[in-house]
N, C-alpha and C positions, 0 to 999 in steps of 0.2 A: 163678874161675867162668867169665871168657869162655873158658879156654881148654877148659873143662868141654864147653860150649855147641858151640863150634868142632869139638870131638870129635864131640862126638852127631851134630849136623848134615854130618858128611864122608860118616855112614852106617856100619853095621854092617861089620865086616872080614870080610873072604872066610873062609869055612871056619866062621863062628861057628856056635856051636850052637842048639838049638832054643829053650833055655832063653834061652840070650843075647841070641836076636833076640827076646824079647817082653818081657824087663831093657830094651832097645832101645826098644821101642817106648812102654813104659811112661816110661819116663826122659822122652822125648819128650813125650808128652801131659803132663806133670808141665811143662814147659817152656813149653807151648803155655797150660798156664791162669793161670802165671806170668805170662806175659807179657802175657794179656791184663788181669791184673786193675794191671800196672805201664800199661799204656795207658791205662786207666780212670783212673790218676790222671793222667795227663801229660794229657788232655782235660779234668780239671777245671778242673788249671792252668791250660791255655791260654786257659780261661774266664773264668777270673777276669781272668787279664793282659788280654784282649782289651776287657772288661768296664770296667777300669781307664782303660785309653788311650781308648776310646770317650768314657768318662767326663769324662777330661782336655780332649777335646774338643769338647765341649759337644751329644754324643748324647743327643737325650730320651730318659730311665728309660726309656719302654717300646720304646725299640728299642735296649738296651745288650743286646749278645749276639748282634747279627744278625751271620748271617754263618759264626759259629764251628764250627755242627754242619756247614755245606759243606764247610770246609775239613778238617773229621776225617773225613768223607766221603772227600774226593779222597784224603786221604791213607791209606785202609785200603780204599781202591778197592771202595767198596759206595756206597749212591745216597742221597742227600739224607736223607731220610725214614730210613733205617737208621742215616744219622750223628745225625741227632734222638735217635733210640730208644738209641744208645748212648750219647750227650753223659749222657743224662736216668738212664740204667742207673749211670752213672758217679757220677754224684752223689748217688741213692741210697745207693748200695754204702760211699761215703768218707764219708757224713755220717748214716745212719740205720739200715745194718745192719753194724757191725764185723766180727762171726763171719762172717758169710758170706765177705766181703771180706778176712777174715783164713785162708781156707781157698784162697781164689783163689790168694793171694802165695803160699800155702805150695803149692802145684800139685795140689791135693787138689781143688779144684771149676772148674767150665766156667763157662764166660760163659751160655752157654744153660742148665744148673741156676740160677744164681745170676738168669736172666732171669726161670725159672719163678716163684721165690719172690718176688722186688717185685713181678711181675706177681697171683699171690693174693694181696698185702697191699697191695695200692696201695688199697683203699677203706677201710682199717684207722686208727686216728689212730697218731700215731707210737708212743707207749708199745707199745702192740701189736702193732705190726707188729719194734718191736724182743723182745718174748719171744717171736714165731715165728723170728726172728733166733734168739736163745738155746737156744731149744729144739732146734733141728733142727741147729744149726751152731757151736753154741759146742764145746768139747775137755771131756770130760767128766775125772773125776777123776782121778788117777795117768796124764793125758795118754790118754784112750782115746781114740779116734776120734771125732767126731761124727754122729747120728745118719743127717744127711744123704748122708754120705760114701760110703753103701754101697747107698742106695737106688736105683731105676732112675726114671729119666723119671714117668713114672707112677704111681709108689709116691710120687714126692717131688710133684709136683702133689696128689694127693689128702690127705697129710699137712698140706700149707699149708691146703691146703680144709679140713680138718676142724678144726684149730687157730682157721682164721679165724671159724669160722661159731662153736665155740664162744665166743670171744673176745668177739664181735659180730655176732652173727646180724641184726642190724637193719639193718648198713649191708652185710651180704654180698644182703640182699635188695631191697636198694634199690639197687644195683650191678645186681644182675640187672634189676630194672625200667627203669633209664636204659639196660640195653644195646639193645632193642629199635633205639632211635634211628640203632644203627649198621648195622639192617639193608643189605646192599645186594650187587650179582652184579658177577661178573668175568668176567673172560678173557682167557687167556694161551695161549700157545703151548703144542704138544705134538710129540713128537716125528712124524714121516710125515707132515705135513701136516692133522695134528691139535689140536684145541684143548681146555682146562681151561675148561670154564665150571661156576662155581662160586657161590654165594647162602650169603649170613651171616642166616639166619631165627631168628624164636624158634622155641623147640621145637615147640611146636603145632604151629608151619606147617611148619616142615621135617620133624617125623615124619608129617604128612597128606601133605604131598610125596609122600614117598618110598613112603608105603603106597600111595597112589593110583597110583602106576608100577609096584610090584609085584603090584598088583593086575589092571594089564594084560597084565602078564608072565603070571600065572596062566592067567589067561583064555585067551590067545596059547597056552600049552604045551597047554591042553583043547583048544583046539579042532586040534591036530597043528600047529602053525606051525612052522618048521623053525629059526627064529633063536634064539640065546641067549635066556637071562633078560635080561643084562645087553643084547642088542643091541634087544632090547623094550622096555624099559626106555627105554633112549635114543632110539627113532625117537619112543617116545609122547610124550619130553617136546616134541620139534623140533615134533610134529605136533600137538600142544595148544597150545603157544605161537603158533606161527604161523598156525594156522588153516587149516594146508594140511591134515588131513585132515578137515577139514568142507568147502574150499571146491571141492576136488581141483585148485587152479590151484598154477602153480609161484610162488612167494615171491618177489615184486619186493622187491627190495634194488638199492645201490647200492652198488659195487666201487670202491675207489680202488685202480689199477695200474698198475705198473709196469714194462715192458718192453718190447722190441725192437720194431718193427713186423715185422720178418723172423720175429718169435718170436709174433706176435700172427697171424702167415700162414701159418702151422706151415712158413715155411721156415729155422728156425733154432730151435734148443734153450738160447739159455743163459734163466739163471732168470727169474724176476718176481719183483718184489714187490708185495705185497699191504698193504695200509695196515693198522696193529695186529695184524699176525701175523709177518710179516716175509716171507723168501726161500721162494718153492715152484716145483717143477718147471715149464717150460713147455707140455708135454703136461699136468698138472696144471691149471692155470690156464685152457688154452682148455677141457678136459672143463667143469668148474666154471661157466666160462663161456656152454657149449652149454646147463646143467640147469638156468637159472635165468632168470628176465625181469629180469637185468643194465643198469645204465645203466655204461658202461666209461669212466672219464676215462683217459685216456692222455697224458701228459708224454711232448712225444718231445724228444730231443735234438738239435742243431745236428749240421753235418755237423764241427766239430771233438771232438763228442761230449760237448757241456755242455750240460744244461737250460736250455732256453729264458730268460732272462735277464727279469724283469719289475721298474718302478721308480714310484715316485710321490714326489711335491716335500712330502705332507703328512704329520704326525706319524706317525697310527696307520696300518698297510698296510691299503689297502683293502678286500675281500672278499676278490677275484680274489686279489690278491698273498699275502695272511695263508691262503690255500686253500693258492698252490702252496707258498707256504715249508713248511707242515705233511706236504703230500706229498711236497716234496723230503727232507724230514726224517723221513719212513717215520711220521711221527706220533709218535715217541717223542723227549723231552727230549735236546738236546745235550749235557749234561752230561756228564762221563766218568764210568762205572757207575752213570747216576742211567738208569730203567726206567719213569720214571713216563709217562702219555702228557702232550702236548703240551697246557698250556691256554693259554699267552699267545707271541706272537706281539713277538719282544724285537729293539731293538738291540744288534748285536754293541760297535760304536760310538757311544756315547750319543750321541742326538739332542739334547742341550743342551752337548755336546762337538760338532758339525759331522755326527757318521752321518748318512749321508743313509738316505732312506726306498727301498732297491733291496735285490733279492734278497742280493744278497754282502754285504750289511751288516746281513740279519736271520737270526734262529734262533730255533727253535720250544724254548720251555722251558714245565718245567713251576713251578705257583707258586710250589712252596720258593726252587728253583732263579732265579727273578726276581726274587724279593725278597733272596736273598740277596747276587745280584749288583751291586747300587743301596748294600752297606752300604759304612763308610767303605775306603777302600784297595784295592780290587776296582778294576780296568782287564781289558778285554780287546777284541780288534782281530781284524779276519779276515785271514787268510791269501790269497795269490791261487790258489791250490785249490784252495780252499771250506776251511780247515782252520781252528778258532778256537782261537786263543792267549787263556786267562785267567792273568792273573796275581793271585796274593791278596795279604792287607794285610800275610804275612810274606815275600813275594818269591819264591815258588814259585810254579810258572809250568807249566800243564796244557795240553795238545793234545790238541783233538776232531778226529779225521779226518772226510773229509766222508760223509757218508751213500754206499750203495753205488748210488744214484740218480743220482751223479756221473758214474760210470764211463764208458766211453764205447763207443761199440758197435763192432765190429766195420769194417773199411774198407770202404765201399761202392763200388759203380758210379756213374759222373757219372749213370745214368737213377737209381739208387734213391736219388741224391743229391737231384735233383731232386723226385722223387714223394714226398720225406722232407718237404720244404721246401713241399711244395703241403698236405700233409696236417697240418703244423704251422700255417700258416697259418690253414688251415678251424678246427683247434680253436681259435685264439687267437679270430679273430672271434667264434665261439659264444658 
């Protein structure tokens, strides 16, 4: 079989045919579901074993397990919160839905199928969430296929819907009444210096949403306005929200930024950052800059090209200091592939181990990611870079590089050395 595997993965022989290359690709995804439902078990394991030795140790029951979904995290290089969602997928699949988890080994289903379905039965009691198991994924008689196996995304989500709700319509509605609770908006990056803002509403309110935007859209195409539906759409919401088209003033907001002072003087292009977006152009940045009543904190760098260095002798970092760690940290978690933003303000080197309370010895995590660091066997230490070395309770050992806040700017002139060092000063008193 590895040498099966070894095969697949060298890639298709030159000259194959058309036929051969989608034999290829197929064999391949057959491989991929494989192996992730062979993951799914080895994450059990490691849970229980972790669970064990915790135990050995004299871990109180309710923090047996800390820890575990981090390190399946690190190790399938996806972020804290994802290794949860898989730890938790894991152990559905090997203790509550057979067929499904018996479709995975056999390379017949994805991990994202196999998500959709514990995801419409998770309000289910187990009996029935095991006969939507059966029904949609068991091997039907003389070995046919399973019903699931040939459905699409969307065929197989409304199949579990309709299973569930026959099954137990009471608890699919009382499901729906506690989701309210999770209403709440985001925002993420978009490609060109663009952003995702995004809201999990009940229905009501996100179909009144969206009508009421379309509705200005209409209005906007009557009366001749030259912009899209959709480019209507979006200035009504900016301008509803914000109150800039009742107040006609420009939106005081506050900027956390990142860059050059040669780049902040339009005499120099490399990028900025922007706190919760990341990297944007520096033409970018001052436009941005010039359209809004902006308050700009600016981190500048020492003339050896390190942020300003800031310490305190007391446990928790002060304002000032838990400010700049979050900015030098662009606002998002240290972790490596964790994307969460930043809520706590952590020793890299436990402060009941000697860390002291100075920039090189904190990072901005998010709260999976801190509490998971505190469980038993977790060590990590900073680098003289800024780079943190974690080590876990099984001896593998991860490196965060430093944030791109580090970098260093370009070599200056002993005057712009100077005028660097006058202008760093005036912010630090502020």
């Amino acid at each position: 079989m590895t040498e099966t595997i070894d095969h697949l993965l060298a890639g298709p022989p030159s000259g194959a045919s058309e036929a051969e290359l989608v034999d290829w690709i197929g064999r391949l995804e057959k491989i991929k579901c494989t192996a992730e439902a062979v993951q799914a078990e080895a994450a059990v394991r490691l849970d229980e074993a972790v669970r064990a030795r915790q135990s050995e140790a004299g871990v109180p029951a309710r923090k047996l397990g800390e820890g575990v979904a981090s390190q399946i995290a690190l190790a399938r290089r996806v972020s804290p919160e994802k290794g949860a969602k898989l730890l938790g997928l894991a152990k559905i699949l090997t203790t509550e839905m057979p067929h499904t988890f018996a479709l995975m080994k056999a390379g017949l289903f994805s991990q994202w199928q196999a998500t959709i379905l514990a995801r419409e039965t998770a309000c289910l009691s187990l009996d029935d969430r095991r006969v939507i198991d059966y029904k949609l994924c068991a091997t039907g008689p003389d070995a046919q296929p399973a019903k699931a196996v040939s459905m699409g995304l969307r065929q197989l989500e409304n199949a579990a819907k309709k299973l569930a709700i026959t099954l137990d319509q009471a608890s699919v509605v009382a499901r729906a009444a506690n989701a309210t609770q999770d209403r709440r908006v985001s925002l993420r990056p978009a490609p060109d210096t663009m952003t995702w803002l995004g809201a999990l509403l009940p229905v009501k309110d996100g179909v009144a949403v969206f009508a009421a935007l379309d509705q200005a859209a209409k209005a906007a195409a009557a009366a001749g306005d030259a912009r899209t539906r959709g480019q209507v759409m979006a200035d009504t919401l900016v301008d509803r929200i914000t109150g800039r088209s009742t107040t006609g003033a420009k939106p005081r907001i506050e900027v956390k930024i990142v860059m050059t002072a040669d780049s902040l003087a339009n005499n120099a292009d490399q990028p900025a950052l922007v706190e919760g977006y990341g990297p944007v152009p520096a033409t970018w940045a001052r436009d941005a800059l010039a359209d809004a009543e902006v308050f700009v904190r600016r981190l500048f760098t020492d003339p050896a090209g390190q942020l300003v260095a800031m310490e305190s002798r007391s446990r928790k970092a002060p304002d000032g200091l838990a400010e700049f760690i979050a900015t030098r940290d662009v606002g998002i978690c240290r972790t490596n592939g964790c994307d969460a933003p930043i809520r706590n303000i952590d020793h890299v080197e436990r402060h009941a181990d000697g860390g002291e309370t100075r920039a090189e010895n904190l990072q901005g995590l998010c709260e999976r990611c801190n509490q998971a660091k505190e469980a038993l066997g977790w060590r990590a230490r900073p680098g003289p870079d800024g780079t943190i070395i974690t080590t876990t309770p099984t001896g593998h050992t991860y490196i965060s590089p430093p944030p791109d806040t580090w970098a260093p700017d370009p070599p200056l002139s002993p005057a712009e050395r100077r005028l660097r060092r006058v202008l760093r000063d005036h912010i630090l008193a502020a």
